[in-house]
C-alpha positions as CSV (number, residue, x, y, z in Angstrom):
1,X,-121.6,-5.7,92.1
2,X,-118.9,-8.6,91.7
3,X,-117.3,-9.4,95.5
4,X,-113.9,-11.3,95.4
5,X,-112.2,-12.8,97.7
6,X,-108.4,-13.8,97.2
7,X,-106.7,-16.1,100.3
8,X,-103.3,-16.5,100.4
9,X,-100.7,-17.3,103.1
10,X,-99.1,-13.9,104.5
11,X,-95.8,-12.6,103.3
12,X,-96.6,-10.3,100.3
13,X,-95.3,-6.9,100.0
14,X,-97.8,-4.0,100.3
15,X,-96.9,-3.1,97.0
16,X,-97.3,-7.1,95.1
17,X,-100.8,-6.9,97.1
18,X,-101.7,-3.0,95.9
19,X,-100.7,-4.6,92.5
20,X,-103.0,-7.8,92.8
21,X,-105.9,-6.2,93.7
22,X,-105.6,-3.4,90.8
23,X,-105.5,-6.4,88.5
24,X,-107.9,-8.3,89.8
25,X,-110.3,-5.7,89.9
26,X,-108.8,-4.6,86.2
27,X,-109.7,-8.2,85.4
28,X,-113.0,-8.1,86.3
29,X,-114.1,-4.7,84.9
30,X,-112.7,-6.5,81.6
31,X,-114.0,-9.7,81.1
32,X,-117.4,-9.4,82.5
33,X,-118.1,-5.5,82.1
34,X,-118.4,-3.9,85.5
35,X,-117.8,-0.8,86.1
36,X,-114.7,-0.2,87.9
37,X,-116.5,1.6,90.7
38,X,-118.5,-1.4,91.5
39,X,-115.8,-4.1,92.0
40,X,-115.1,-5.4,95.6
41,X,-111.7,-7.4,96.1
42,X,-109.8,-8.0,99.3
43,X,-107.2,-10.2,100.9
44,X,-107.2,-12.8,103.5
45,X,-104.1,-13.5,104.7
46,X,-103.2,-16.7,106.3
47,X,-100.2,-17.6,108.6
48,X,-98.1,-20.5,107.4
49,X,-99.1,-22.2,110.2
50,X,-102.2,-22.1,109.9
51,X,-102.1,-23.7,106.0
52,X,-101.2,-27.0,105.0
53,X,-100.7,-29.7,102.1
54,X,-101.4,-33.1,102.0
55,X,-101.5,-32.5,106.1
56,X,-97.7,-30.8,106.4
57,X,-97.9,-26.9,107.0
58,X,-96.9,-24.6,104.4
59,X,-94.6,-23.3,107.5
60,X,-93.2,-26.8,107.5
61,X,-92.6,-27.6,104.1
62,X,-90.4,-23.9,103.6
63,X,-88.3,-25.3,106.7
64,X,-87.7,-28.8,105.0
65,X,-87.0,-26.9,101.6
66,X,-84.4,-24.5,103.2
67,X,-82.4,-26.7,104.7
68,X,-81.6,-28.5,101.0
C-alpha cells in the first residue's frame, strides 16, 4: 500500500490540489502497478513563512519579487 506525501507552501486552489492528488495517485497505480484502491496521497501545506531558501522566506522573496 504505497503512502505519499506531497509538501508544498499553501496557496493552491481546491481544484489544482483535487487534480494533483488524482495524478499522483494515477501515477502510481501506473508505474509500479497498485491498485488504485490502495494508494494513499495527501497534502501538507506550509505557510510562506514558515519556508525558506538559502535562509530568506518564500513569503520574503514573493515581496522582493513584486515590487520589481
Amino acid at each position: 500500500m504505497p503512502f505519499i506525501q506531497i509538501t508544498m507552501i499553501a496557496g493552491r486552489t481546491e481544484q489544482q490540489k483535487r487534480d494533483l492528488l488524482a495524478a499522483v495517485s494515477q501515477a502510481t497505480t501506473e508505474s509500479i502497478g497498485a491498485p488504485p484502491e490502495t494508494v494513499r496521497a495527501w497534502i501538507v501545506e506550509v505557510p510562506p513563512t514558515d519556508i525558506a531558501v538559502a535562509g530568506e522566506t518564500h513569503a520574503d522573496r514573493q515581496a522582493k519579487k513584486d515590487r520589481t
